[in-house]
N, C-alpha and C positions, 0 to 999 in steps of 0.2 A: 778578734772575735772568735776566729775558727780555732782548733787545736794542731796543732803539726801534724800533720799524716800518721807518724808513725805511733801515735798517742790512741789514734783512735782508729785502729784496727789490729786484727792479729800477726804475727811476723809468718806465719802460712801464707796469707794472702799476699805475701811479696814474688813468693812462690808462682803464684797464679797472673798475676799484674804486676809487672815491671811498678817500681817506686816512683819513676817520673810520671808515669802514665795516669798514676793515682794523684798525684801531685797536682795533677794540668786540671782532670775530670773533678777531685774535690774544690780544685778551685772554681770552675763551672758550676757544680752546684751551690756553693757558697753564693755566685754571685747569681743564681738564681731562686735560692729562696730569698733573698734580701730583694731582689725584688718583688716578687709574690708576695712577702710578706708584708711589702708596702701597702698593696692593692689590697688585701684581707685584713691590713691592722693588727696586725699581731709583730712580738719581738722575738724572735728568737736568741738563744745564749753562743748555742755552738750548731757547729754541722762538722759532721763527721763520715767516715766510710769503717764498716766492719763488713765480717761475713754472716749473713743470716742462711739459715735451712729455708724457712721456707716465709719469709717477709720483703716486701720492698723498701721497709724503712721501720723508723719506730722518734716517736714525740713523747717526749716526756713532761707533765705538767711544767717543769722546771725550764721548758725550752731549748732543751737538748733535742737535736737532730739529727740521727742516725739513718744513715742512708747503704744500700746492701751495695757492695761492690759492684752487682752486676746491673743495676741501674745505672752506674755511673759510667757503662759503657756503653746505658742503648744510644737509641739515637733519640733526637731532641724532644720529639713528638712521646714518646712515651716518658722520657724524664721528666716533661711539663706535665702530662695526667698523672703520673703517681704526684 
């Protein structure tokens, strides 16, 4: 379901996040919009990490989920409100 890390963000951002680090964190979010998404009813396609200026994420009708790098390092309580 999810795409390979390195599919779905910029090779700058390896720069800033170690690649296992993104690895661990996309996997966390993965496994926490699937379940969210159970609870809300909806499907999503993908979840991914890129670097946004100035977004926490971004949904596309299509069910793409894009999530900013730096949410994927807060801590729990904010990655479940965005």
């Amino acid at each position: 379901m999810s795409k390979e890390p390195s599919q779905t963000y910029p090779r700058s951002l390896g720069a800033v996040v170690p690649d296992t680090v993104v690895d661990v964190k996309q996997q966390k979010l993965t496994d926490k919009v699937h379940r969210f998404s159970k609870v809300l009813g909806v499907s999503p396609t993908t979840v991914g990490i890129k670097a946004f200026r100035s977004r926490w994420g971004n949904c596309s009708k299509n069910g793409n989920m894009v999530f900013n790098w730096k949410i994927a390092i807060a801590p729990n309580h904010i990655v479940d409100y965005v």
